[in-house]
Backbone bond lengths (Angstrom), bond angles and torsions (degrees), N, CA, C in turn:
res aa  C-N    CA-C-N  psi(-1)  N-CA   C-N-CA  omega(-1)  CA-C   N-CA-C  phi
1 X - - - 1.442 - - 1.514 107.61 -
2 X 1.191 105.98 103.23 2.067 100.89 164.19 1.304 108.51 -47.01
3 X 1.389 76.75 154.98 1.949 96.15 -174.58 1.775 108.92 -77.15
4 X 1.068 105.92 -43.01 1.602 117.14 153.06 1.216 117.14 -33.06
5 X 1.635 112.76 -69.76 1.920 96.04 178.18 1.516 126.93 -73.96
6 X 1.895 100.45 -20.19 1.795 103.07 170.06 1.541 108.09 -41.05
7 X 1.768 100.06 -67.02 1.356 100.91 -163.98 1.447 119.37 -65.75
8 X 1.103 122.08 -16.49 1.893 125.49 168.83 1.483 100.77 -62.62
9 X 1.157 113.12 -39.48 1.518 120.61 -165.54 1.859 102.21 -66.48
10 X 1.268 112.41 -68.15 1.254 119.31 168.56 1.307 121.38 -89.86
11 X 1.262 133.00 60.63 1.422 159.54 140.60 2.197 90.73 -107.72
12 X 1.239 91.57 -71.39 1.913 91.89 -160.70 2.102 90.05 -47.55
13 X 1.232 111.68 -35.18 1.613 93.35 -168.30 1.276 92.78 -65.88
14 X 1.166 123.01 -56.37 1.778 129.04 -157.64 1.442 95.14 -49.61
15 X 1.610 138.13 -74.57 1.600 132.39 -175.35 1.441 114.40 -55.69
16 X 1.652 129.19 -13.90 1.401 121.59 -177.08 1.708 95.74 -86.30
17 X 1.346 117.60 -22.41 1.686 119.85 -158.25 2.301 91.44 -89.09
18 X 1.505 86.10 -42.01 2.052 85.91 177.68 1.411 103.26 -59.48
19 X 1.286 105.14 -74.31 1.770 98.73 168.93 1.393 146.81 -46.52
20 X 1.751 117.91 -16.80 1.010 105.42 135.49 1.393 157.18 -56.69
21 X 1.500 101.18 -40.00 1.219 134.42 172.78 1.581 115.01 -36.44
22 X 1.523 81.28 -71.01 1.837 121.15 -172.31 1.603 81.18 -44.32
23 X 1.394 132.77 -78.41 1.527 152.09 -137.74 1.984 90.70 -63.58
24 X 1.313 89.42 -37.54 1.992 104.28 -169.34 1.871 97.35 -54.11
25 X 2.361 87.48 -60.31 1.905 76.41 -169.78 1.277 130.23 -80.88
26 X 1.614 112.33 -0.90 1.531 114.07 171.82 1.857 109.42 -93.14
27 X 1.302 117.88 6.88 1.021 95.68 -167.28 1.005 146.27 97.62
28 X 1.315 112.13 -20.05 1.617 129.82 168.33 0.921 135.14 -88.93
29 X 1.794 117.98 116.10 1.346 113.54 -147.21 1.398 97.38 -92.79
30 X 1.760 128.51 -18.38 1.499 135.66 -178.60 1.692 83.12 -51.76
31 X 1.399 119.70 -91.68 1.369 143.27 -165.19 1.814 88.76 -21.53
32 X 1.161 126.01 -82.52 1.476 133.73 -173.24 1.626 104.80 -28.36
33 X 1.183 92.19 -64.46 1.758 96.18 175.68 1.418 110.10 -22.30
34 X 1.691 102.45 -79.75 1.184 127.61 -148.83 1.781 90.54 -55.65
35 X 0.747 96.80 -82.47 1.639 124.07 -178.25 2.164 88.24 -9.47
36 X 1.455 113.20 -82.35 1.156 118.83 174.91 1.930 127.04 -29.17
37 X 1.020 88.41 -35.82 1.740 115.78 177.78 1.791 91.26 -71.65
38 X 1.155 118.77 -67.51 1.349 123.05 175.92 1.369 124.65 3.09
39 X 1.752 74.60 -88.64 1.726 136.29 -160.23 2.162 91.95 -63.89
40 X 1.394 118.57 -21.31 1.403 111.25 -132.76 1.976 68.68 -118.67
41 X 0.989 110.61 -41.22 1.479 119.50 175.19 1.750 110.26 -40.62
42 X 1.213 107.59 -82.12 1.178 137.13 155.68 1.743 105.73 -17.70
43 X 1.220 116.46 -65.52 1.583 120.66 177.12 1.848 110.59 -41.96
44 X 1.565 82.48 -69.87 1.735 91.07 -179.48 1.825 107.25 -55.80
45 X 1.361 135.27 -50.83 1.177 117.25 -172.91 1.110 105.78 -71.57
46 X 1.811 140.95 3.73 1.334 118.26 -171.06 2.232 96.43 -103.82
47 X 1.460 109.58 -9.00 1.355 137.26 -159.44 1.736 84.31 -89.73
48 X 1.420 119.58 -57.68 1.299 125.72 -177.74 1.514 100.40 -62.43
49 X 0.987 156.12 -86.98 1.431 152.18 177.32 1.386 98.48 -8.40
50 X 1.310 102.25 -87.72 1.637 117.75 -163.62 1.670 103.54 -47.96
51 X 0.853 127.15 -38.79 1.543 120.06 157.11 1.749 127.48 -52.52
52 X 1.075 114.56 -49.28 1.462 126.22 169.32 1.923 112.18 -49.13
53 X 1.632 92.10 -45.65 1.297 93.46 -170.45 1.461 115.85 -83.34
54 X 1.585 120.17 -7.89 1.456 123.57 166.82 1.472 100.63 -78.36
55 X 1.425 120.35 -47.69 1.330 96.71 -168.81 1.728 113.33 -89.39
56 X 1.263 120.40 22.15 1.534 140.48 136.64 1.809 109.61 -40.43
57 X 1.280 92.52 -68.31 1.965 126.83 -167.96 1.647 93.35 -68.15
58 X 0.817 133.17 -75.47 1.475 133.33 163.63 1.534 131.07 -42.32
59 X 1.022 108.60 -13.29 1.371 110.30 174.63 1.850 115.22 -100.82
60 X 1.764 97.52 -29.99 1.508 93.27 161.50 1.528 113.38 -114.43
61 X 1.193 107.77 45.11 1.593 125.42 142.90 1.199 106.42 -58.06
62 X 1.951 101.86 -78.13 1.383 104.48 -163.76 2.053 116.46 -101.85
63 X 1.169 100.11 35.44 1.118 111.36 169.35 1.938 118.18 -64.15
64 X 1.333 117.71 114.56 1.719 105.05 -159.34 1.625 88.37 -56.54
């Protein structure tokens, strides 16, 4: 996983998790939404990396 897409990855969780929050203590369930959508974004592109990069590791496993 580049360090470039880690940190995009956990930047988008970190502002979907503030904005949830934020959306939680005012009350706003739009804001909560969004925020969750974020945060959930962020998960899967950091899940997609870390996948790419096993089958990186696995592929010169069995490389002759």
């Amino acid at each position: 996983m580049s360090t470039s897409k880690r940190i995009k990855a956990k930047a988008e969780q970190t502002k979907g998790k503030i904005k949830e929050e934020t959306g939680r203590a005012l009350g706003n369930e739009e804001m909560t939404a969004k925020g969750h959508v974020e945060k959930s974004k962020g998960d899967l592109r950091e899940a997609g990396e870390k996948a790419k990069g096993s089958a990186r590791k696995a592929k010169d496993v069995f490389k002759p």
